[in-house]
KOLZA-687769 format. One record per residue (C-alpha): x, y, z. Coordinates in nm, 3 decimals, padded with zeros to 5 digits. Example, Ala and Ser with C-alpha at 12.3 -4.5 7.8 and 13.67 -1.06 7.14 Angstrom:
! KOLZA-687769
- 01.230,-00.450,00.780
- 01.367,-00.106,00.714
This chain:
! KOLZA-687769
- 02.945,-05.526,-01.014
- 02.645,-05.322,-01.205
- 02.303,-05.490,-01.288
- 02.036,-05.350,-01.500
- 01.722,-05.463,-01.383
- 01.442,-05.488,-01.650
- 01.115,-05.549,-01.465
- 00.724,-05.585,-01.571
- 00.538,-05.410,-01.277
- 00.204,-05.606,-01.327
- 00.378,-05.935,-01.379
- 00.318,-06.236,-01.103
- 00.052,-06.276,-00.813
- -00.014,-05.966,-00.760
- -00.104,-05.665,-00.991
- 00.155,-05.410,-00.836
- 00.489,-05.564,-00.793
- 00.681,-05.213,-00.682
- 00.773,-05.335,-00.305
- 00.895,-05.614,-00.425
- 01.096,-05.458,-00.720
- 01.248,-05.208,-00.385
- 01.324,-05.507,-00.170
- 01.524,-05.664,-00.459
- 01.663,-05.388,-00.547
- 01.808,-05.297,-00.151
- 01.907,-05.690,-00.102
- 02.133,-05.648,-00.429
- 02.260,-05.297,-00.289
- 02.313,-05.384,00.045
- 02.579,-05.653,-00.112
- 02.798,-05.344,-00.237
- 02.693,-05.360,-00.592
- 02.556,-05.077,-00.837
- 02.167,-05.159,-00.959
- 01.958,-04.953,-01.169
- 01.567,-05.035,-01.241
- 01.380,-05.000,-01.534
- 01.065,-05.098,-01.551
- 00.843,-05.189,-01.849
- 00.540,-04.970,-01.974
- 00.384,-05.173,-02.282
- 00.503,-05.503,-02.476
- 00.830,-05.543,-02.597
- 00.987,-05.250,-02.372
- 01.167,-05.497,-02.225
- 01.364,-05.572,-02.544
- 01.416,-05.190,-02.619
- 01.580,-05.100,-02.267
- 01.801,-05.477,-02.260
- 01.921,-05.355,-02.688
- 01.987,-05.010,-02.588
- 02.208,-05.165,-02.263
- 02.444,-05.350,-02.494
- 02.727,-05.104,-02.517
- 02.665,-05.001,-02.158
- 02.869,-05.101,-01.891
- 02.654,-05.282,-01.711
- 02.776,-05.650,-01.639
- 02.425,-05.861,-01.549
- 02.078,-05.732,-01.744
- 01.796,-05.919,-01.518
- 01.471,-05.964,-01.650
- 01.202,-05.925,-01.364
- 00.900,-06.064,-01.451
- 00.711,-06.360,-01.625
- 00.834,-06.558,-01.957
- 00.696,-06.257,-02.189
- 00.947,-06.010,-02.020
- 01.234,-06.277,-02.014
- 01.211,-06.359,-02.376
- 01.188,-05.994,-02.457
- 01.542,-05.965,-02.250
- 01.716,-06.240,-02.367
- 01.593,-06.190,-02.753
- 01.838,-05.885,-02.738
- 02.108,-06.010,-02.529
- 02.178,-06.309,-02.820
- 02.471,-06.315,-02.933
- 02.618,-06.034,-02.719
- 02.876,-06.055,-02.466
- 02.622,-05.949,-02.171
- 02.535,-06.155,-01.909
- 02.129,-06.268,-01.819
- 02.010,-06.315,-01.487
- 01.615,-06.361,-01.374
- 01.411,-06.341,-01.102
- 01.110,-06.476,-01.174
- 00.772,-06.317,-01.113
- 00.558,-06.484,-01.368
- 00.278,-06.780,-01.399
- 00.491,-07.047,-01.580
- 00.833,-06.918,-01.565
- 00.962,-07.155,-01.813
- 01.350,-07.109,-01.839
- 01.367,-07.028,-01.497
- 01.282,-07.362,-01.371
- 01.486,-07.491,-01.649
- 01.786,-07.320,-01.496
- 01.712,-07.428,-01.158
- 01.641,-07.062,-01.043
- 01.453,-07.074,-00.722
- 01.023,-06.950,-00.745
- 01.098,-06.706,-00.493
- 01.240,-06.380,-00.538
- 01.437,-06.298,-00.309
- 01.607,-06.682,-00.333
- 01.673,-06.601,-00.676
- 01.830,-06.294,-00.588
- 02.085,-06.510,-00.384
- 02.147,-06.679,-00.670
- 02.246,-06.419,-00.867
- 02.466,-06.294,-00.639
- 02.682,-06.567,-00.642
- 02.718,-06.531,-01.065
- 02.779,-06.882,-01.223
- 02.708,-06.805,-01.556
- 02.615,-07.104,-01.835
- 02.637,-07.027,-02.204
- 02.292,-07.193,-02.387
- 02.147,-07.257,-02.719
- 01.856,-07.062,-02.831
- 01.607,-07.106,-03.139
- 01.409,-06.913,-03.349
- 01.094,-07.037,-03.568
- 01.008,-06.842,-03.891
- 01.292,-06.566,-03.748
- 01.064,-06.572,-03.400
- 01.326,-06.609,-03.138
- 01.202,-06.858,-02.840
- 01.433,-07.016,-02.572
- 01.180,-07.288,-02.398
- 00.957,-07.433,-02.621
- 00.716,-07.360,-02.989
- 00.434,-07.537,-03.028
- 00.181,-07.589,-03.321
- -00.151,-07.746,-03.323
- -00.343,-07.766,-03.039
- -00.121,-07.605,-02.768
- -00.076,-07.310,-03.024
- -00.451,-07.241,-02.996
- -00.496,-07.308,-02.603
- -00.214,-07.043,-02.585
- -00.388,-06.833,-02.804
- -00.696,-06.835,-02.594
- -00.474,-06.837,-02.278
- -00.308,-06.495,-02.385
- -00.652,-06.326,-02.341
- -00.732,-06.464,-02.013
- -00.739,-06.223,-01.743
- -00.642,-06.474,-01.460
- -00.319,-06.655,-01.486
- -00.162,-06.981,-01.359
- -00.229,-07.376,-01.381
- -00.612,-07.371,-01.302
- -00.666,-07.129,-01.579
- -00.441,-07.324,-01.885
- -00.580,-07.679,-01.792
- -00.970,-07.512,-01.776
- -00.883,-07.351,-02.169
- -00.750,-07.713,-02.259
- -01.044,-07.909,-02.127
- -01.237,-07.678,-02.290
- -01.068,-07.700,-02.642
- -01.013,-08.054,-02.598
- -01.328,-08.187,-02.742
- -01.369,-07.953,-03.040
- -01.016,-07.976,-03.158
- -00.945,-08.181,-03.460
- -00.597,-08.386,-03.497
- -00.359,-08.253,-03.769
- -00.200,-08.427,-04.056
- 00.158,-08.276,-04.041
- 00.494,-08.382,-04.261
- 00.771,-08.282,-04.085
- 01.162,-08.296,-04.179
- 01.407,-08.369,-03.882
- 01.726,-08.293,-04.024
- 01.693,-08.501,-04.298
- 01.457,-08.793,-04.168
- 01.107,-08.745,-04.275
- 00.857,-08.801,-04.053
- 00.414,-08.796,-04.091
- 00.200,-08.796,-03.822
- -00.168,-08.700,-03.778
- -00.122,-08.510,-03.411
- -00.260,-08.354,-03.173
- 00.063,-08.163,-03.071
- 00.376,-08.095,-03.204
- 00.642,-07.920,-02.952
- 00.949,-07.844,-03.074
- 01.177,-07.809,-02.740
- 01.521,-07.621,-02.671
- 01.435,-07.707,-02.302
- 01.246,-08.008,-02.130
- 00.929,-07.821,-02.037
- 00.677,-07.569,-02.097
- 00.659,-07.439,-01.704
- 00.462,-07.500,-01.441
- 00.688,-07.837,-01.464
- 00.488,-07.959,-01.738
- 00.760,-08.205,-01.894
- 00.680,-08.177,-02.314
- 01.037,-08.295,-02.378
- 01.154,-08.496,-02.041
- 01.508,-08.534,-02.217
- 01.585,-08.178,-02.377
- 01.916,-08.034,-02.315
- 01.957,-07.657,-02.353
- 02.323,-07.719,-02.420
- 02.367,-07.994,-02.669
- 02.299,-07.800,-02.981
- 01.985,-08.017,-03.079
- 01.589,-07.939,-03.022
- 01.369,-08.188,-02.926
- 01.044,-08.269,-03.132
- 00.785,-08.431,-02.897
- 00.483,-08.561,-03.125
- 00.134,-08.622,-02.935
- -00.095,-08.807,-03.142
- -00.477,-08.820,-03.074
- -00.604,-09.024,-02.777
- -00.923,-09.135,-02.600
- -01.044,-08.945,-02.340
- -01.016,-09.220,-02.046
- -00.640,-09.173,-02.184
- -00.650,-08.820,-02.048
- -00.572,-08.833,-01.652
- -00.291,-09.094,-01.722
- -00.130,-08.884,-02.019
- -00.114,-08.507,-01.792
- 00.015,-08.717,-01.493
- 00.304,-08.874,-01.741
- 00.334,-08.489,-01.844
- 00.425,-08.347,-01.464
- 00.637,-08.657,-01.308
- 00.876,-08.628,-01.634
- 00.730,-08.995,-01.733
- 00.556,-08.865,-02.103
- 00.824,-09.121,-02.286
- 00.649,-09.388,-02.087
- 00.306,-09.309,-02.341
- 00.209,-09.479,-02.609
- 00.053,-09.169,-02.774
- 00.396,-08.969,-02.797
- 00.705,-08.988,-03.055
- 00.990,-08.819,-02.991
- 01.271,-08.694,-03.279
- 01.624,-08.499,-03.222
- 01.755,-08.284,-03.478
- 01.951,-07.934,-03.556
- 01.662,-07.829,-03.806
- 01.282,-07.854,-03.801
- 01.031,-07.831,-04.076
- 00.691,-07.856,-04.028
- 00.435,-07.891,-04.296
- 00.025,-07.883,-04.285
- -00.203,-07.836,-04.548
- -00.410,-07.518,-04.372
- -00.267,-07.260,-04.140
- -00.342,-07.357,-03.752
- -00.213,-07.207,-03.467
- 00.145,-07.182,-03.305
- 00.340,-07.048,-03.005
- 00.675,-06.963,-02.895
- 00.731,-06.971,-02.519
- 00.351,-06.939,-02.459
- 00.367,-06.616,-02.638
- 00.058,-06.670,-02.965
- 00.181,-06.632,-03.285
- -00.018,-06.560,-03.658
- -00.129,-06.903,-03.766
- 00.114,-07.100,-04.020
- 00.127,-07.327,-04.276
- 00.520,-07.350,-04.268
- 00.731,-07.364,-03.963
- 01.125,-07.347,-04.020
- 01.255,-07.382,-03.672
- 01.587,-07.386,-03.586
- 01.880,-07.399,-03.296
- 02.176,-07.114,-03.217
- 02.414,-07.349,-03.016
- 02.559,-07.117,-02.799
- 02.456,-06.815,-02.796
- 02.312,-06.663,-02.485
- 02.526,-06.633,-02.149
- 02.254,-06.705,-01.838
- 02.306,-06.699,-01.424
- 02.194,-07.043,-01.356
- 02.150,-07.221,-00.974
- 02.392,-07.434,-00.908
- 02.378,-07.756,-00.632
- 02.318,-07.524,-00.323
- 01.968,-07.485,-00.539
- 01.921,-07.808,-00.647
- 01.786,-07.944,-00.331
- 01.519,-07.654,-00.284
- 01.433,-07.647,-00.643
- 01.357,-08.074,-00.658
- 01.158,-08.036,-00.368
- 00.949,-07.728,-00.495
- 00.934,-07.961,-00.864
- 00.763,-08.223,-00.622
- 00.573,-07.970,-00.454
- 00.468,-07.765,-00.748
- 00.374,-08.053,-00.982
- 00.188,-08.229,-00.728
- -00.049,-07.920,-00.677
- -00.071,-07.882,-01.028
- -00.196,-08.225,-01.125
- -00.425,-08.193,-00.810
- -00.587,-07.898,-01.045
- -00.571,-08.017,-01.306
- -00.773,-08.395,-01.189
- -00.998,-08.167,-01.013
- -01.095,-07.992,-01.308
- -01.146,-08.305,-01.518
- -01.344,-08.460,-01.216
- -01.553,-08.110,-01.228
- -01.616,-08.211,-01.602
- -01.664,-08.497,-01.622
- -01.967,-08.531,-01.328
């Protein structure tokens, strides 16, 4: 078998992620199969070598590399007969947890060595392709201020929300689901193809990336004693459980607001909108997924992952609030 891998050398932990890139690369060789690497120099590479592999014959394209490099991949493998694979080196690493792709690399490269492929929807709002989650509103401008952050991770995204937090003004948005009408002065509007943002931060606990539906997950305004109880609903899967969130299902998403505000797809900061038309591809991108020799390893790390994340994130509310 041939893989292609696509990787972002300054993605993860660490700033140079070469010996890890050769120790993938030998683990996948020493297996028998053909591997070529090609590794990103500036944004949206990533997308130009995984379009210009299409009529190769290579038979897995693996993004290497945070959720910037694997939406650049998979944006060009849509619709084509190629198959996706990732190993993720990244700070939220959305669809990979959403695929039940271990956090470690050289786990995931077991993984996609044993090649049990899943066919998935993907979306696109205002013809911007995403394949985890868009947001407008108040997560569109933390990511906005996120993207310029030099440090990465949890720690970093919860300190830009606290900080945001008591500035930010709720929304009045009109939105059409389908064709139900809904109007709701919010805080955040996610629209979800999968059930979380990374970092197991659960926007939509039910999402499916295989129904052919997106999720809308509405968070309306809410006190700030609220706060603690809402992000700890948010990482144990339990945000149905508030009484601040509504949650819609539909094919087709249109979102209204009277002044352009801030939106993301997949973390990634977009130009601010007035008008989001978001909608689903059912089937349209062929993924390496883990399969139940993961499943154990990946719960536990869920457990392990979200409980060190809340930990950060109470800390830093404890820090501001003194």
């Amino acid at each position: 078998m041939k893989y292609l891998l696509i990787a972002n050398p300054v993605s993860g932990p660490k700033s140079d992620s070469m010996p890890l890139l050769g120790k993938v690369v030998a683990k996948i060789a020493a297996e028998g199969h053909v591997v070529t690497l090609h590794v990103t120099e500036r944004e949206g590479h990533g997308y130009e070598i995984a379009q210009s592999a299409l009529h190769s014959d290579y038979d897995v394209i693996v993004a290497v590399g945070g959720d910037g490099t694997v939406n650049e991949v998979a944006h060009a493998l849509v619709h084509s007969d190629k198959i996706m694979g990732i190993i993720p080196n990244g700070s939220g690493n959305g669809l990979a947890r959403e695929l039940m792709i271990p956090m470690d690399a050289m786990k995931a490269v077991d993984t996609l060595l044993r090649h049990e492929v899943a066919t998935i929807d993907t979306c696109r709002a205002n013809d911007e392709p995403f394949f985890v989650t868009c947001g407008i509103g108040f997560d569109g401008k933390v990511s906005k201020k996120f993207a310029k952050s030099d440090i990465r991770g949890v720690a970093t995204y919860v300190r830009e929300v606290i900080s945001e937090y008591f500035s930010y003004k709720p929304r009045q948005y009109h939105l059409f689901v389908d064709d139900y009408e809904v109007t709701a002065k919010a805080l955040v509007i996610a629209v979800a193809n999968a059930s979380q943002y990374g970092n197991n931060a659960f926007i939509a606990p039910k999402a499916s990336m295989d129904d052919g539906e997106l999720d809308v997950t509405i968070l309306k305004d809410f006190p700030t004693g609220e706060a603690a109880k809402i992000v700890l609903q948010l990482f144990s899967k339990e945000l149905a459980k508030s009484e601040y969130t509504s949650f819609f299902r539909g094919k087709k998403i249109e979102i209204k607001v009277d002044s352009p505000v801030n939106y993301h797809v997949d973390g990634e900061p977009k130009s601010k909108s007035d008008h989001l038309v978001i909608e689903v591809i059912p089937a349209s991108l062929r993924v390496l997924h883990g399969g139940e020799k993961d499943r154990t390893k990946t719960v536990f790390d869920f457990f392990k992952d979200a409980t060190n994340s809340f930990q950060e994130v109470t800390e830093d509310m404890t820090d501001l609030f003194k």
